[in-house]
N, C-alpha and C positions, 0 to 999 in steps of 0.2 A: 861206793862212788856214785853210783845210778841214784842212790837216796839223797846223797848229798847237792848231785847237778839237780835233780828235780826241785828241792829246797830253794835251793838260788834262785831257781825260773821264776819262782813261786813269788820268793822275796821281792826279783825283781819288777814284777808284774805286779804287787800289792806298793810298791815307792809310790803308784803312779794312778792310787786309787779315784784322784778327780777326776780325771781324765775318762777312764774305763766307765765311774758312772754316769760320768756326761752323756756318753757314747750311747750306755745303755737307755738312761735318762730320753734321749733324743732319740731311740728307734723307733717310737712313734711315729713324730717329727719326719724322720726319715721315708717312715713308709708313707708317710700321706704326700712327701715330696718324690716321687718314684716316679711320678710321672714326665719331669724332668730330664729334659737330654745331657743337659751339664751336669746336674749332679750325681750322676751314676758315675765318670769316672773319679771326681774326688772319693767319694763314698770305696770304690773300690781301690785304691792305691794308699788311704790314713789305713789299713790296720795291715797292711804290706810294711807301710813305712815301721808303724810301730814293731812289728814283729821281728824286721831287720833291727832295730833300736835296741829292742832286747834281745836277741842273738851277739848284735856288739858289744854288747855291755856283760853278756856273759863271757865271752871272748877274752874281754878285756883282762878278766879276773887272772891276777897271778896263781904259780902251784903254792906262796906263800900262803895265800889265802889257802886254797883249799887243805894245805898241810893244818894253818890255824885252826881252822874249821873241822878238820880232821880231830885235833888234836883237844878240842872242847865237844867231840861227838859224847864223852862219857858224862858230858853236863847239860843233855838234852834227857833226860829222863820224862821228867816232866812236861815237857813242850813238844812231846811228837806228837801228841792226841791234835792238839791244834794247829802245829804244820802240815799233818793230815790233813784237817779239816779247809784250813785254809789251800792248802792245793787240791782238793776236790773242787772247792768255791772257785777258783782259779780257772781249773779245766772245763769246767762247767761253762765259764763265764766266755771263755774260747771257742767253746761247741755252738754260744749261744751267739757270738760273733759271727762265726760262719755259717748258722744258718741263715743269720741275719743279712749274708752278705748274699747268698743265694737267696732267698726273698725279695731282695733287691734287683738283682741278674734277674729273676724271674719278671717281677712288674716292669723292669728296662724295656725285656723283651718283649713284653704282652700290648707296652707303650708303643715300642718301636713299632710291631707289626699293625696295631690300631690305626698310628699315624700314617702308615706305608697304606692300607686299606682307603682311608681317608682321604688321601693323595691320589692314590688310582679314582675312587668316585666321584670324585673332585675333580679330576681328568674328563671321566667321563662322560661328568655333567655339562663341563665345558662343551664338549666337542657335542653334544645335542644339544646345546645352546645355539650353539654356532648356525647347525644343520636347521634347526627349529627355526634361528634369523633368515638363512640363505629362502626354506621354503617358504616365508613369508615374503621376502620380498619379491620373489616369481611369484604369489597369488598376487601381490599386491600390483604386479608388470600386468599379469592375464585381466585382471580385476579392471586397469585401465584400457588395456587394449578390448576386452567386449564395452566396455562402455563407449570407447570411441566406434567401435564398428554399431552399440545402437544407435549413436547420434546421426549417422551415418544412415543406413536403413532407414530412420526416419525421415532426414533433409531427403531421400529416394522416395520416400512415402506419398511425402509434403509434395513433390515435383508429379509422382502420378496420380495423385488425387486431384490438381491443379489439369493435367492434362485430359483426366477423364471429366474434368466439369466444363472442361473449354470445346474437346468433345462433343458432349449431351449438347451444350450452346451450340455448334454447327450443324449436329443433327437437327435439331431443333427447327433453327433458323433455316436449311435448306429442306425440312419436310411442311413448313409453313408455306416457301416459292414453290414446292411440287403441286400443292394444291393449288396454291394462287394461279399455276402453270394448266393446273387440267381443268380447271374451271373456265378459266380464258380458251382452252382449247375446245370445251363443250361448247361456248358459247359461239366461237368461232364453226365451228362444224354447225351447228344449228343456222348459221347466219349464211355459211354456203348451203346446205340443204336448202335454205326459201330463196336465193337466188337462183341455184338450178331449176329450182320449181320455176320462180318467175320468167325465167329465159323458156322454158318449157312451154310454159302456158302464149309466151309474145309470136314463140317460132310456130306454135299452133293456131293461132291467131291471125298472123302471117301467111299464111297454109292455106288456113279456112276461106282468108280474103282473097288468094293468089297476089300476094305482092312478093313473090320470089322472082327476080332477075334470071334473064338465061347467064350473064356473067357470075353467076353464083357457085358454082365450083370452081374458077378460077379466082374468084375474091377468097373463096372461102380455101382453099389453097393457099394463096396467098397469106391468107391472114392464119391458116395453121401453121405454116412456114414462119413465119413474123410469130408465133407464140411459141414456135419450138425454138427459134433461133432466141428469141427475148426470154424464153424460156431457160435457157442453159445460162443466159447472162444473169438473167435475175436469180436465177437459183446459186450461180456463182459467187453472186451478192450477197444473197441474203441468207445465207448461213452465217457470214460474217455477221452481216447487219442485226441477224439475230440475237448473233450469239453477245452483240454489242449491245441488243435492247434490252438483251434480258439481265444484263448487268446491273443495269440502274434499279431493275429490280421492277415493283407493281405499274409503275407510273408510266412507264415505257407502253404497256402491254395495256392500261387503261386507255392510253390515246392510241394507240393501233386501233384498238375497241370501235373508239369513237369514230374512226374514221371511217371503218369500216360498214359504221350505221349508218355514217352521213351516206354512202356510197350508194348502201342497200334502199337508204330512201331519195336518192339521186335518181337509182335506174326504176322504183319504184312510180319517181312522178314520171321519170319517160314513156313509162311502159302504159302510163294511162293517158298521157299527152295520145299518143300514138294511138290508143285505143279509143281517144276520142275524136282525133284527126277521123279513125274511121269509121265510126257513125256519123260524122258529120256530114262524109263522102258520100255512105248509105243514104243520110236522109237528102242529098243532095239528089240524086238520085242519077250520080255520074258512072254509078259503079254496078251497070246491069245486069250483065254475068260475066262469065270469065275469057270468053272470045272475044264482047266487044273489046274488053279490056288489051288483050294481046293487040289486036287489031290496031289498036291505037297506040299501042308500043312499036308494033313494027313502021306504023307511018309517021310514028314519031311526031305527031299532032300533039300528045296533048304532055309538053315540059315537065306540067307541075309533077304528076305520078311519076318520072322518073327520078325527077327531085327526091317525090317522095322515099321510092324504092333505095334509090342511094343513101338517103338520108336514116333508112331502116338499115340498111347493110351493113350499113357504117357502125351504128350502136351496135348490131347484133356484135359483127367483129369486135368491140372494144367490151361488149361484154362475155365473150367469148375468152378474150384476154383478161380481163378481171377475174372470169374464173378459173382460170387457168395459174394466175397470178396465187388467187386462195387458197386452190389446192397448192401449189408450191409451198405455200405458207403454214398451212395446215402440216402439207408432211415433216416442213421443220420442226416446227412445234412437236408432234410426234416425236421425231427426234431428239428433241430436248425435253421431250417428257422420260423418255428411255436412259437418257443420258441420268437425269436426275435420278430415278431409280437407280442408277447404278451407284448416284454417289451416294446415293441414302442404302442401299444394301449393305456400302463400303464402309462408311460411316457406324451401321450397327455392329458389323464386324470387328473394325475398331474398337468400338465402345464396348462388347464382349470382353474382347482380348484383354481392354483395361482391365473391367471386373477382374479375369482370373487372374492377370497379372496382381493386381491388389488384393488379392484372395490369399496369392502364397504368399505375398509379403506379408501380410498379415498370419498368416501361419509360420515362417521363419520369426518373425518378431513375436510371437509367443514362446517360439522354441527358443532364443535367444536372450529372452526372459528367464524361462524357467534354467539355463544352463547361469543365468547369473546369478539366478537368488539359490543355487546348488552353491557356485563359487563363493559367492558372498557366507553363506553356511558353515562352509570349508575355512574357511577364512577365519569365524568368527572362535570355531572351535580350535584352529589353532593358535589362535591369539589367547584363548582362554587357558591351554595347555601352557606356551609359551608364561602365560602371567605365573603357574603354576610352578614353572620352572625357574623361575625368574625368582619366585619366594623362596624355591629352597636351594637356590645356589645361595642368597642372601642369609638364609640360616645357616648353611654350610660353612660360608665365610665368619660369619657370625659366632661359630663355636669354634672355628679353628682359633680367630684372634682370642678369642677368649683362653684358649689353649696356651698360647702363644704370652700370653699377659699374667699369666700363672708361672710361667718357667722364671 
């Protein structure tokens, strides 16, 4: 019976011989398509189906049949060698199905886990694509933000370069009035030194002749009184007035100059009027010694000499006041020669300050520099990575469709 069900298998499996060598015909075919997600389950479910087909169909078979069959076993003499043969070829052809069918399950699975690898580094690549875009656009934010903060530093730059040359111009300009200032001040001190001298020289003169008044320390009182008093007013004055002349600058302080010449040669012709008044007196021969002189003062005879003497008094006093006036004038001066020093001390200290100031900017704007062209670097290498990435997501994609256009 075992010989007989084997036979039929056999028989049935040989009806259906195109089929079977299609099948085998095409496992070529098959294994070069294995890479395929569809076709792995058709491929697995046709020799299911078939095998079901031929189980049915042996099913089928009534006991007539196998009685029949039975009953012609003693006219199989002949033909076992090759029902043999042909069900080795049979079984053979079954073993060689199922390999065929595991060879397939294999490449499925070798497919499947490639594509599933694939997918993860594909993943992957995305997400440091991503990361790769995010840190470029934070270089490309820092990238603009140090470039606004150099434009920045520089308009700072632009503004204290501007104020240390505007600086240098007022040092400048106020170390040119210093001098112009102590020049006019030498010249002034020299112009009172030959007035003291010549007040000097008149009051010894004066002296020498006896034309001194007994009212002369009450005049002269008087007229120190009158220069301390006109004294504190004129100096109340003319600090202001000073400080008013010296604004207009040289011009101011050349006509004080002038004035102060005319002055010098004002008390200059008095002093020789006066000193010729008294040789005249001498060669007159009114003036014999210095008792008759009193003598005649006390009796009040002779006008003119007291004329005269008042008429010295008087100058001496107004030149007394003139000098008194100078040195006022001088001490101002001083004063605003001191003053200027101070603003040209202040002024160089300024103009230092700039220096350093514009020294470190000038050393943050190198360091500022070189932290850009570091960024810019940075930048550029990840732009160059980023391109690198960017080529092999584009190959990646590129063999998946490819993949993908093959199923």
């Amino acid at each position: 019976m075992l010989f007989s069900f084997l036979c039929l298998l056999s028989l049935v499996y040989l009806r259906q011989p195109s089929e079977y060598s299609c099948y085998l015909g095409s496992g070529s075919r098959a294994s070069s398509r294995a890479s395929s997600a569809r076709a792995s389950p058709v491929i697995e479910e046709r020799p299911e189906k078939d095998f079901e087909k031929g189980a049915r169909t042996v099913s089928s078979l009534s006991a007539a049949t196998l009685a029949s069959l039975g009953g012609t076993s003693s006219r199989r003499g002949s033909g076992d060698t090759s029902i043999s043969a042909d069900t080795e070829a049979s079984i053979r052809e079954i073993k060689d199905i199922y390999e065929l069918k595991d060879q397939i399950q294999d490449v499925e699975g070798k497919y499947m886990q490639g594509l599933k690898e694939m997918k993860d580094s594909l993943a992957e690549v995305e997400e440091k694509y991503k990361k790769a875009m995010v840190s470029n656009a934070q270089l490309d934010n820092e990238k603009t933000n140090f470039m606004y903060q150099v434009d920045t530093l520089k308009d700072a730059l632009l503004e204290l370069e501007e104020q240390l040359a505007e600086s240098r111009r007022q040092y400048e300009e106020k170390s040119k009035e210093f001098e112009r200032e102590k020049h006019a001040h030498s010249i002034l001190q020299f112009q009172f030194m030959e007035i003291k001298e010549a007040l000097k020289q008149r009051e010894e003169m004066l002296a020498k002749h006896g034309i001194i008044p007994d009212s002369d320390v009450a005049t002269n009182g008087e007229t120190s009184d009158i220069l301390d008093n006109e004294g504190h007013l004129d100096s109340s004055k003319n600090v202001p007035g000073t400080t008013q002349a010296l604004k207009p600058g040289s011009e101011a302080m050349l006509d004080r100059l002038k004035k102060l010449i005319d002055e010098r040669e004002s008390l200059l012709d008095q002093v020789k009027k006066l000193k010729g008044q008294l040789e005249e007196k001498q060669k007159n021969g009114k003036m014999e010694n210095t008792q008759s002189e009193d003598e005649v003062l006390e009796n009040g005879t002779d006008m003119h000499m007291i004329d005269l003497q008042r008429d010295a008094n008087r100058q001496i006093s107004d030149l007394k006041f003139k000098l008194a006036k100078s040195e006022q004038e001088i001490t101002a001066l001083e004063q605003n020669v001191i003053r200027l020093e101070g603003q040209v001390a202040r002024y160089k200290t300024a103009a230092e300050n700039a220096e350093r100031v514009e020294d470190e900017l000038k050393a943050e704007k190198r360091k500022l520099q070189r932290e850009l062209r570091s960024a810019l670097d940075k930048t550029e290498e990840l732009e160059v990575s980023n391109g690198h990435l960017v080529k092999r997501l584009e190959k990646m994609k590129a063999n998946r469709s490819a993949l993908l256009s093959q199923q």
